[in-house]
N, C-alpha and C positions, 0 to 999 in steps of 0.2 A: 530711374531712381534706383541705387543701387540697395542693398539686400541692410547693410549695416543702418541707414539713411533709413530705410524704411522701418526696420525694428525701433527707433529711435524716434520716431514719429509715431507708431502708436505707442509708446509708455508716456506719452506728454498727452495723448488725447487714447486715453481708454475708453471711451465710450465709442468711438472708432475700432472696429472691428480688422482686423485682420484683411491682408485683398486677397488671400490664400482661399479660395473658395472649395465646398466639397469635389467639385469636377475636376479639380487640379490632384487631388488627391488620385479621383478616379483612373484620371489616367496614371498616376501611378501607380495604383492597383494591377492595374494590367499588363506595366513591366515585371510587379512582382509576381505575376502567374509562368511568367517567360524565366523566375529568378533570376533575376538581374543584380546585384552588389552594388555596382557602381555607382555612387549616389549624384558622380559628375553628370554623366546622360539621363537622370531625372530632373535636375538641375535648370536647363535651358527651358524647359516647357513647365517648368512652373514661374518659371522670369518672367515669362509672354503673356500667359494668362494675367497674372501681376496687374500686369499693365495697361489690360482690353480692359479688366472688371473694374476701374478708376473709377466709376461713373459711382458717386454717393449721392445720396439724399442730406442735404441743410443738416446741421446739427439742431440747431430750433426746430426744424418740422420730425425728427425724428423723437425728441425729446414730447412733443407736442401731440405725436401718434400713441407714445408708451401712456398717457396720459389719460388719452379718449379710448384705450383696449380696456386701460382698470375698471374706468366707468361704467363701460359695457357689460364689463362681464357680471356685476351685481344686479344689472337689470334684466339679463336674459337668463339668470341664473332660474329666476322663478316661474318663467317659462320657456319649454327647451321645446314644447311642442308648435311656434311658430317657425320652428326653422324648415325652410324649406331648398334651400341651396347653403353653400360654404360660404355665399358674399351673406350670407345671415349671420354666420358665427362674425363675434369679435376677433378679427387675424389681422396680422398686418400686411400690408401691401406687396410686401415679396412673396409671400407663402400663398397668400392667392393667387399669385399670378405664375408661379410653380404647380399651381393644380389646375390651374386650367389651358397650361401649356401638355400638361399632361392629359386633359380629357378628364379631369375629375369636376365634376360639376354637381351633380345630389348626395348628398350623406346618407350612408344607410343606416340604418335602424343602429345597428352598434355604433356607429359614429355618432350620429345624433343624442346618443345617451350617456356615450363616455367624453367626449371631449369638451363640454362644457364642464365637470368637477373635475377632470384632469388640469383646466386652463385655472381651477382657481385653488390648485395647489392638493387637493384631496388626493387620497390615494384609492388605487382603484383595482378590487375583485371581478374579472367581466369574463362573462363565459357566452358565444354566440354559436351558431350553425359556421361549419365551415363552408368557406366563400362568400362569408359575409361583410369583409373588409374589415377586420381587426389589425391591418397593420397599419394603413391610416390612421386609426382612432389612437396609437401613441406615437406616430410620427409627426405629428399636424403638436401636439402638447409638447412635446421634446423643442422641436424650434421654436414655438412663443413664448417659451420658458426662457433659454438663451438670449430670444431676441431683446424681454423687458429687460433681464440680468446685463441686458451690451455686453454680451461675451463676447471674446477676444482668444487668439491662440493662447498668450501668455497666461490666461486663468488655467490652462493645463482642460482637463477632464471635467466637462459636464456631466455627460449623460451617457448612461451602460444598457446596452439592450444586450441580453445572455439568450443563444436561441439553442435548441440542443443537437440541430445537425445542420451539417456548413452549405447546405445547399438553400436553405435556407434564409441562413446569414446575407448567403452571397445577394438571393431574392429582396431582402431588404435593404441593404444598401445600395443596390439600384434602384427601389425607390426610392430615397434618400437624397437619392444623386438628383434626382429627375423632379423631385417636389422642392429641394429646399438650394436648388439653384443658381438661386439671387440672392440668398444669404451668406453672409462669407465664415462660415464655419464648416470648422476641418474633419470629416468623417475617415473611420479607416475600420477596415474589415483585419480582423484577426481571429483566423481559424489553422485548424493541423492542414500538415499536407505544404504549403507556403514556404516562403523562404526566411527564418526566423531571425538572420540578421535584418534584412529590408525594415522587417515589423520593428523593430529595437531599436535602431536610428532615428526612427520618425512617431514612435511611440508618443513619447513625450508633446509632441506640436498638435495634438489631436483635441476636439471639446468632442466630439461622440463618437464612440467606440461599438461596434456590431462583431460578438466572438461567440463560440462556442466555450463552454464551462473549459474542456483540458487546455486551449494552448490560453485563456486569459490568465487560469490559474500559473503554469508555465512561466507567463513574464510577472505575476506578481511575486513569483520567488526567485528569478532568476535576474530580472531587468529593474537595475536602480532608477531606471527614468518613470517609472511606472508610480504615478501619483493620483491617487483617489480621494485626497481631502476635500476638495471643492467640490464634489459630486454634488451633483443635484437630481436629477432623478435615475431611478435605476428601473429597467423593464423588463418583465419574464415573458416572453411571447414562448408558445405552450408550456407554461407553466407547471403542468402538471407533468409532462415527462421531465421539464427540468426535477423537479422536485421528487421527484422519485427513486427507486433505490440503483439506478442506473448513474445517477448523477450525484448521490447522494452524500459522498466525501467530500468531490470537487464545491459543492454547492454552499457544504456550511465553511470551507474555508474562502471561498470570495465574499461572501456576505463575511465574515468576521474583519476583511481588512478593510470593508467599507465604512464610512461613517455611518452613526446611529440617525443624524437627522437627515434625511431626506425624504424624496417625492416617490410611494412604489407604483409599479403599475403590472399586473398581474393579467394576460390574455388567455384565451385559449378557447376550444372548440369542446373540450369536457376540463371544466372547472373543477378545481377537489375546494371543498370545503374546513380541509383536516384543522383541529384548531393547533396539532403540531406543527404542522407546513406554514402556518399566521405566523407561530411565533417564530417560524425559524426566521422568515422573512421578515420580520419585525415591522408589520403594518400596524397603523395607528388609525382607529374607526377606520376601518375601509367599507368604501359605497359598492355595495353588491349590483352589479347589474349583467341582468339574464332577461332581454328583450324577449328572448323563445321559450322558456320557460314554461311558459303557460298553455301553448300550443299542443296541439292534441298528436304532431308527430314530430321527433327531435331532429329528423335530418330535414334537407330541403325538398319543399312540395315537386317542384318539377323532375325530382330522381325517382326512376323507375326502378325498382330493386326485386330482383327473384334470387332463387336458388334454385339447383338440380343435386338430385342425389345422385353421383355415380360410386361403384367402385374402387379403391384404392389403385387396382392392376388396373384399371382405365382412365386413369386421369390424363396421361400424357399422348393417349389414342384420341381422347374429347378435346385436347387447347389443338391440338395440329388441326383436329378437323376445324375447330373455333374457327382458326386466325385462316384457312383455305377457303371457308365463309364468308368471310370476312376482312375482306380484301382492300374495303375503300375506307376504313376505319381507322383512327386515333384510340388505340389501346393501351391499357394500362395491367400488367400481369402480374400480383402480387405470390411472394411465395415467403415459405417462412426460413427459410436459410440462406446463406450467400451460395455455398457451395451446394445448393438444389439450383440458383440463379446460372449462376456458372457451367453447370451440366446442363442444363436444358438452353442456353443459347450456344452454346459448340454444337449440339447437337442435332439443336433445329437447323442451326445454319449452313451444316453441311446437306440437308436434308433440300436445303435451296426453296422456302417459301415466296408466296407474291410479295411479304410484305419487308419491308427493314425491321430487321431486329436488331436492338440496343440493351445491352443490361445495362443495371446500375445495382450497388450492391456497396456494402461500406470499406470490404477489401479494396478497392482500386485505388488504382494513385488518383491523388485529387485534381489534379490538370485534367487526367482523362473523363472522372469526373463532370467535370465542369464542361469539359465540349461533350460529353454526352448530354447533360442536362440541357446547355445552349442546344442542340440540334435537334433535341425532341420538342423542345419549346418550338424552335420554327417550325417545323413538320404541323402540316394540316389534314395529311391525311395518310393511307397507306403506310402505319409507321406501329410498332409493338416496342414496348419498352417492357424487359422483365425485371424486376426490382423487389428488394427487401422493404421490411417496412421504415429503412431510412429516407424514401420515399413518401409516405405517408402521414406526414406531419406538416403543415401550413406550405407546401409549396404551392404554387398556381399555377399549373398547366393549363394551357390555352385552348380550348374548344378540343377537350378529351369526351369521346361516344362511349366508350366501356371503359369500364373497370372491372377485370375478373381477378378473384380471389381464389385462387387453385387449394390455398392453402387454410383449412378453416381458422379465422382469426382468437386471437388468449381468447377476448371478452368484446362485450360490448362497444365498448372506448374505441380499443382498437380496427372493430369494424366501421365507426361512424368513419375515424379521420379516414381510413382505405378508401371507404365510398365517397367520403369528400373529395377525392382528386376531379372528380366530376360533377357534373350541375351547376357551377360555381355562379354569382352574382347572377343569378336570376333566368340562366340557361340552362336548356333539358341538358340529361346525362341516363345511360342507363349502368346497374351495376347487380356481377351475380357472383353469385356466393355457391363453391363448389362444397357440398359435403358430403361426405360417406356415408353409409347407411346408419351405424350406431351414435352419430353425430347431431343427426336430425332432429328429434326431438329434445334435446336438453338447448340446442342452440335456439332453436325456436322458441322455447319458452321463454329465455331471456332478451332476444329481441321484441318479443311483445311484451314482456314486463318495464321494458324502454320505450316501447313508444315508436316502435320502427316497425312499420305497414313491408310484408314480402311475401311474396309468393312463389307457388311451386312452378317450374317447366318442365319439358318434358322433352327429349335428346329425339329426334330422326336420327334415327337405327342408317336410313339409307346414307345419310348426310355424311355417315362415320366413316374415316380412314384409318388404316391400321397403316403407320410406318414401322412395324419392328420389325420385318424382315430386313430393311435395310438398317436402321441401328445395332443388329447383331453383326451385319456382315463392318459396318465401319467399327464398331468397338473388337471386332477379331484382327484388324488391319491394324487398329493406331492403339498402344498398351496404354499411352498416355490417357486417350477418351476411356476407356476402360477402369482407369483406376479415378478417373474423374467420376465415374456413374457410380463407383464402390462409393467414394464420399459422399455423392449424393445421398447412396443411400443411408448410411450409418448416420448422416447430419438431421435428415427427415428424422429417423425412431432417436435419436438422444431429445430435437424438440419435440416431439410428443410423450416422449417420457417425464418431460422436465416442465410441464403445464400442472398449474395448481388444481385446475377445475379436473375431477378425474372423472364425472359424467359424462363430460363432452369428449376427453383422450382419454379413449381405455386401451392400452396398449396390446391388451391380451387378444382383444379385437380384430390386430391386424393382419391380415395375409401375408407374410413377411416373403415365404418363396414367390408369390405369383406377382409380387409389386417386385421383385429384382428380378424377375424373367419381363417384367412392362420396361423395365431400363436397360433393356438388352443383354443383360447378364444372364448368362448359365448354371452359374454357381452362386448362392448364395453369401453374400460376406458376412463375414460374422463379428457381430455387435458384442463389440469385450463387457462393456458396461452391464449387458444385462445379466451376468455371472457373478461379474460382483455384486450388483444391488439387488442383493440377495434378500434385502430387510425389508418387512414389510411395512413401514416406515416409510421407508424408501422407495419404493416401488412393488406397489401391492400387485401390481397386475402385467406379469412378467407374460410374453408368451409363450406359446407351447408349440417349438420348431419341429419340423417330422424329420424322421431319421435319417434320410436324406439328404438332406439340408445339414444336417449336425455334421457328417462325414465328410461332408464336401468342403464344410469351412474348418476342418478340422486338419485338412488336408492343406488349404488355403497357403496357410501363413505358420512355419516353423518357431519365429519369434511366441507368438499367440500361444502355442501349444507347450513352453514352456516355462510357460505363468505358473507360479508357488500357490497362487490365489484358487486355482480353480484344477489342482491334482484331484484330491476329493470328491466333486460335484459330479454328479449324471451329467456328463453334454449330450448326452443324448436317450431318448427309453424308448423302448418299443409303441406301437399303436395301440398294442391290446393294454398294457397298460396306464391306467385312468393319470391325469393332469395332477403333479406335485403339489398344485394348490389346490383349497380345497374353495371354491366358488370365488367370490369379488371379495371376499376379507383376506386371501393374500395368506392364510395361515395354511399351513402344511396338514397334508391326509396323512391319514394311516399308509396308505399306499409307497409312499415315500420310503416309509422306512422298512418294507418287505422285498425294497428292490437289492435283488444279490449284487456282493461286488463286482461279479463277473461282468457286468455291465459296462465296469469301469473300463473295461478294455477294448476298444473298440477293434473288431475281425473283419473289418472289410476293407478298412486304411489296409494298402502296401507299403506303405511307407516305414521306412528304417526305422524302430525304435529304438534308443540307446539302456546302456542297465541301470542309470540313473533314474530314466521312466521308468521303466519298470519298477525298479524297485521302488518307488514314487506309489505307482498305481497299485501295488500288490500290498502295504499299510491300509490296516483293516483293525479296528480298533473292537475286540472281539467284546471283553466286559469290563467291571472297576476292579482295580487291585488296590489290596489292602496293607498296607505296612503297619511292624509293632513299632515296639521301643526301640529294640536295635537295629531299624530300619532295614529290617528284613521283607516280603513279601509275604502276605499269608493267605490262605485259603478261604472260603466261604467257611468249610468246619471247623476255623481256629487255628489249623494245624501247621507248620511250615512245609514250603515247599521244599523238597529234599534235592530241588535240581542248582535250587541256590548255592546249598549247601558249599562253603568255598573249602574247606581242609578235606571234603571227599576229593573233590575236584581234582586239588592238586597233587592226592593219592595218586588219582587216575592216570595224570600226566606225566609222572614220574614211572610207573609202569610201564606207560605207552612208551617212554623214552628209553627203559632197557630193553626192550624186546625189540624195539628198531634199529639200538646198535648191536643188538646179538645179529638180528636178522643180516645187516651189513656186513658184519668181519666175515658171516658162512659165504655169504657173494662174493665178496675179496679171493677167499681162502680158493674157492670152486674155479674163480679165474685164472688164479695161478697154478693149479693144478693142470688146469687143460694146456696151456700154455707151454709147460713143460713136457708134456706127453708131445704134442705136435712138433716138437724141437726132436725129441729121441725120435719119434719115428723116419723124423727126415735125416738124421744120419743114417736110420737102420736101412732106410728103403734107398739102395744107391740106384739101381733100374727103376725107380720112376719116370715118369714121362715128365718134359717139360710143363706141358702145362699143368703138371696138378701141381707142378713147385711154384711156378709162376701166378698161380689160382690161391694159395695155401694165403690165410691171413697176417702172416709172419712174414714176408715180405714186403717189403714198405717200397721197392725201388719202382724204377719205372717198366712199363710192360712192350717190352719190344719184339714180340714172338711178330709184328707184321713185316721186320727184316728177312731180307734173305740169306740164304748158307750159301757163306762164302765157299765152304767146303766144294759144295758141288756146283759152283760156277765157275772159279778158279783154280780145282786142283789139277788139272792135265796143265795149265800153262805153265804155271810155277810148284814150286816143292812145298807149300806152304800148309802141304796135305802130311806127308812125312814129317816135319817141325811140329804137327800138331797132336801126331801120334805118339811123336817123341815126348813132349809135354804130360798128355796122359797117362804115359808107363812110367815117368816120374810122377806123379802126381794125381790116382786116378782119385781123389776124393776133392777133384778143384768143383768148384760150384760150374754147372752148365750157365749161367749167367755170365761169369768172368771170362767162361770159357769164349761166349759169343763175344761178350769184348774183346778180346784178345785177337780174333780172328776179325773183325771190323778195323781195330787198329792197324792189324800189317796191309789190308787192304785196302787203307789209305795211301801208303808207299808206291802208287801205279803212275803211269803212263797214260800222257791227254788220252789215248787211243784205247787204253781199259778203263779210266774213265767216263770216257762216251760211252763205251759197251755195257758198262756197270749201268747208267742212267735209262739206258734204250730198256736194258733187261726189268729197271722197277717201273717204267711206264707203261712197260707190258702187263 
C-alpha cells in the first residue's frame, strides 16, 4: 500500500490509528545519533515496518474496549488498594502486553497510587524515593489517554514529557519504545547535541514528544511544524530541577505556548511544594501524592550510607586507593565540576588502574555521551564512571555497589538523588559521602533533620596509596595535563565560593597550597576571582594564601598581573602579620590599614617590571584635599598651597628659560674659540709629527698612516725621490696627507713585476 493510499485511508477512518509505530520511529532515532539528513534511507524501513504491524483489532471490539476502561475506572477508583498486578489496572490490551514483554508485572507503591487519578484525567503532584518507578507511573497514563482519544499521526501532538538532562530523555523513550509497542503512536526524542534538521522534518508526524526544556524551546521558535494545540497532557519528570532557576526562562516560555486546558503530571524524588512553581505550571486541585512521606527514613531501606572525613590535600590519594580496593565493583564517582571530572580521569588513566574508567560530564559531545552512558549500563562489574551531577537525576543504572561523593553535595536534595543511583527497586547499594573536616558537622545535622540514617568510617592508613610522585613527574612531561590540574583547580574554589550554605563551604577553610601540591602542581594558580570579590557580600570568607604561594602565582601568569582591578590590593603580607579579615563577618581589621605600601611591591619576583607598574604600584593615596571657590587646593589651616600657585610658576619658567639660553650661547661661543686656536697652531707647528695631525679632531679624512712610504721602498729604483724633493722646495707648507697621496698616486704607474714586489712587501 503505497504512502499516499495510506494517508487517505486513515482521514476516512480516524479512529484507526496510524501503522507508523513508536519502533519505527526508534529506529530512526538511531540514524539521527549517526546525523543522517537523508530522509530517502529512513524511508524504506519505515515502509516495511508499515506493513508487518497491519495486524488491527475489529473496529467494534476496539470501540467496545474504550467502553469497559471508563467503567472500570469509576469502580476501582474507590479502591486502589486491591490492586495487586497491572492486569488489575483498567488498561488496554496492548499496553499490557508491552509490559509484560517487558518484565513488568507488580506496580509499586508510586504506581499504584498515581496511575489510577492520572487514568481519570486529574492532575498530579507525586514526589517518591528514587528507584521507585516513577517513570511508569506517567508512561502507562500518556498511552491510555491517546488510546481512548484514538489518536492518530494527523491529531499532530498529544503528549510532552520535559526532563531536564538528555540522558535521561534518552532513558525514557526507550521505555516508551519498549511498553507502548503494540500501540501505533509516534514517539521522538528531541534533545541538544542531535541533528536539528532530522528533528524538524519529522517534528510535526509525532503525538509524544520526550525533550530537554533548550532544544524544545529551539523549535518552538524556530520550526513552524511545531504545533501544541491538541496537547493533552504535559509531564515534568524531575520537576523540581526543571523548575528551578537553572531552567527557569526556558520553562515559563514552553508552558506559555501551551494551552491552558490540559492533563499535568508533576514527578520527582524531592517534590517542591512552592505555590509559585503551581501557578507557573498552572495545575488545577492537584492530587498530592508522597507514598514515603511518612516513613521514618527518605532514602531507600536497603542503602547503606556512611561518610569519612578526610583532608582536602587527600582526597585524590583516598579515590586511587578506593577504586585499587576495589576492583570487582560498579562505581559511581560523583564530583562537583566538569573540569575536576576531566582532570581526574586523564589522570588516573594514565596512572593505568584495574578498573575502566569512563567520565561523563555535560561538556562532551552528545554521541560520546550516549556510548558512554550505553557502556556503563552494560558493564556488571569492574567499571568506575566519574561524572558531574548531570548524572544524578532519575537515570537507572543497573546493579551499581558504590556511589562515592568525593565532592560534598549544595544540600540535602542533591545528596538524596547522588545516593539514588544505587539501591534502586528494591536492591542493596552502598553510598559514602566524602567531607572535610569543617564540613562535618553542619552537613550532618541536615541530614538528620532529613531523615537520612549515616555513619561515620574510618580509612586503613595501610590500605593508602600515595600516586603523586608519578602525577608530578606526568604533569612536568605533558603542559597540556598541567594546565588541565590548574582548571581543576581554580574550578573546585570558584564552586565552593559560589554555594549558598556558607556553614558547610567556608572558603577561608581551605588549604589552597597543599590541595595544588595533591594535583601535582608546584606552584600554586592563582584564583583571579578571589581579588576581586573583595565584598563582603560577596564573599565573606576569602582565604589567607602564604607568601609563597602569592609570589609564585604572581609570577604565574603576565596577563594576571596586569589587571587595573587588583594595582592596589596586598597580594600578598607577611606571616607575622594578622589575617585582613577580622573573624567569619568578612569585615576588615585595623590591621589592614597599618600595612605599609612597601608591601605593594613585591622583592623576590625577578621578573621585568615595566614604569607603567611601577608607577601603578608607587600611587599612594596619602590624605583628603580640599578645594575653595576658585578650585584651587587648600590646606588643613585654610591656607593655599603656594606650589599651586600658577603666575609664580610661570615666573619661574621664564627665568629658567634665559639662563639656559645665556648658558648655551657661552658653550657655542667656548667651541669656537677652541676651534680656531687648533687651526692657527696647526699652521704655526710645521715640524709636527704625522700623527698628532692625523690624531687632531679637525681632521675629518680617512686615516691611512697603516700604508707604507713609498719613499723608502721605491726611491733607489726610480727618481720619484728627487720629484718629491722638488715638490717640497716648491711648496714646503703642502699638507703631509696630500703629500702621501701624491706619492701613492705615481706609485700606481708600475710594472706587473713592482707590483708583485709592492704586494709581497704589505703581506709582510
Amino acid at each position: 500500500m503505497g504512502k499516499n493510499k495510506y494517508v487517505n485511508f486513515a482521514r476516512k477512518n480516524k479512529f484507526k490509528s496510524s501503522s507508523r509505530k513508536s519502533g519505527d520511529f526508534y529506529q530512526s532515532h538511531k540514524q539521527n545519533s549517526n546525523d543522517v539528513d537523508d530522509e530517502s534511507e529512513a524511508a524504506p524501513q519505515v515502509k516495511v515496518q508499515s506493513r508487518v504491524s497491519k495486524l488491527r483489532v475489529p473496529v467494534s471490539v476496539e470501540e467496545a474496549e474504550i467502553q469497559s476502561l471508563y467503567q472500570r475506572y469509576s469502580q476501582l477508583s474507590a479502591n486502589p488498594d486491591s490492586i495487586a498486578t497491572f492486569k488489575d489496572f483498567p488498561l488496554s490490551r496492548k499496553t499490557l502486553a508491552g509490559l509484560n514483554e517487558a518484565n513488568f508485572i507488580k506496580p509499586t507503591v508510586i504506581q499504584r497510587a498515581s496511575i489510577l487519578p492520572a487514568l481519570n484525567g486529574k492532575d498530579i503532584l507525586a514526589a517518591a524515593k528514587t528507584g521507585s518507578g516513577k517513570t511508569l507511573a506517567f508512561l502507562i497514563p500518556i498511552l491510555e489517554r491517546l488510546f481512548l482519544e484514538k489518536w492518530t499521526r494527523l491529531d499532530g501532538l498529544g503528549a510532552l514529557i520535559i526532563t531536564p538532562t538528555r540522558e535521561l530523555a534518552v532513558q525514557i523513550f526507550e521505555t516508551i519504545a519498549r511498553v507502548g509497542k503494540h500501540h501505533d503512536f509516534t514517539a521522538g526524542l528531541i534533545i541538544g547535541g542531535q541533528n536539528l534538521k532530522f528533528e524538524r522534518n519529522r517534528l510535526h508526524n509525532l503525538n509524544v514528544i520526550i525533550g530537554t526544556p533548550g532544544r524544545l524551546l529551539q523549535h518552538m521558535d524556530e520550526n513552524p511544524l511545531f504545533d501544541a494545540t491538541n496537547l493533552k497532557i504535559l509531564v515534568l519528570d524531575e520537576a523540581d530541577r526543571c523548575l528551578d532557576m537553572g531552567f527557569s526562562a526556558s520553562m515559563n516560555s514552553i508552558i506559555d505556548n501551551l494551552p491552558d486546558v490540559r492533563q499535568t503530571l508533576l514527578f520527582s524524588a524531592t517534590q517542591t511544594n512552592s505555590v509559585r512553581d503551581l501557578a507557573r505550571v498552572k495545575l488545577t486541585n492537584p492530587v498530592h501524592i508522597a507514598p514515603h512521606e511518612k516513613e521514618q527514613i527518605a532514602t531507600p531501606a536497603k542503602l547503606q550510607q556512611s561518610y569519612v572525613v578526610v583532608e582536602l590535600s587527600s582526597k585524590l590519594t583516598m579515590l586511587w586507593s578506593f577504586l585499587n580496593t576495589h576492583t570487582k565493583q560498579k562505581i559511581i564517582v560523583f564530583f562537583a565540576t566538569c573540569k575536576q571530572v576531566k582532570y581526574f580521569y586523564q589522570i588516573f588513566r594514565k596512572l593505568r588502574p584495574s578498573v575502566l574508567l569512563l567520565p561523563l560530564y555535560g561538556g562532551m559531545n552528545q554521541e560520546k555521551r550516549n556510548k558512554i552512558y550505553a557502556e556503563f549500563c552494560g558493564k556488571h562489574s569492574n567499571v568506575c564512571l566519574m561524572a558531574t551531577d548531570v548524572a544524578s537525576r532519575g537515570l537507572d543504572f543497573p546493579k551499581v555497589n558504590w556511589v562515592v561523593q568525593m565532592d560534598c553535595p549544595e544540600d540535602v536534595v542533591q545528596y538524596i538523588h547522588r545516593a539514588g543511583r544505587t539501591a534502586r527497586l528494591n536492591t542493596s547499594g552502598e553510598n559514602l559521602l566524602v567531607l572535610l573536616p569543617h564540613e562535618e558537622k553542619a552537613m550532618l545535622k541536615l541530614l538528620e533533620g532529613s531523615r537520612i540514617p549515616i555513619k561515620q568510617i574510618k580509612i586503613d592508613e595501610r590500605q593508602l596509596f600515595s600516586p603523586l610522585v608519578k602525577i608530578q613527574s606526568f604533569l612536568a612531561q605533558s603542559p597540556e595535563l598541567k594546565e588541565c590540574a590548574k582548571r581543576a583547580f581554580v574550578a573546585y574554589i570558584k564552586s565552593v565560593a559560589l554555594m549558598k550554605n556558607r556553614e558547610i563551604f567556608q572558603l577561608r577553610e581551605l588549604k589552597l597550597d597543599e590541595y595544588a601540591k595533591s594535583l601535582g602542581l608546584s606552584i600554586t594558580p592563582r584564583v583571579r576571582f578571589l581579588s576581586r570579590m573583595t565584598d563582603k557580600n560577596r564573599l565573606p570568607n576569602v582565604p589567607h594564601h602564604s607568601h609563597e604561594s602569592c609570589i609564585a602565582s604572581k609570577a604565574s601568569s603576565d596577563e594576571e598581573d596586569d589587571s587595573d582591578d587588583n594595582f592596589l590590593q596586598v597580594k600578598c603580607a607577611d606571616h607575622d602579620l594578622m589575617s585582613p579579615f577580622d573573624g567569619q563577618n568578612g569585615n576588615m581589621s585595623e590591621t589592614e590599614e597599618a600595612v605599609p605600601s612597601t608591601l605593594l611591591q613585591s622583592k623576590a619576583t625577578n621578573k621585568r617590571t615595566s614604569k607603567a607598574k611601577l608607577a601603578k604600584k608607587s600611587l599612594v593615596i596619602s590624605k583628603r584635599t580640599v578645594f575653595n571657590d576658585e578650585g584651587m587646593p587648600v590646606s588643613e589651616d585654610g591656607e593655599d598651597y603656594s606650589i599651586y600657585d600658577l603666575n609664580e610658576a610661570r615666573v619661574k619658567l621664564e627665568q629658567q628659560d634665559v639662563e639656559d639660553k645665556k648658558r648655551y650661547k657661552e658653550l657655542k661661543k667656548a667651541k669656537r674659540i677652541s676651534m680656531k686656536e687648533k687651526e692657527r697652531k696647526l699652521k704655526a707647528n710645521d715640524g709636527s709629527t704625522e700623527e698628532d695631525e692625523f690624531g687632531s679632531e679637525s681632521d675629518a679624512s680617512v686615516n691611512l698612516d697603516w700604508l707604507p712610504d713609498p719613499d723608502k721602498i721605491y726611491g733607489d729604483k726610480n727618481n720619484t725621490t728627487s720629484d718629491v724633493e722638488s715638490n717640497h722646495s716648491e711648496n714646503e707648507l703642502v699638507h703631509p696627507l696630500k703629500r702621501k697621496r701624491t706619492l701613492l698616486h705615481q706609485a700606481c704607474d708600475l710594472t706587473l713585476t713592482e707590483t708583485e714586489q709592492l704586494a709581497m712587501n704589505l703581506l709582510k
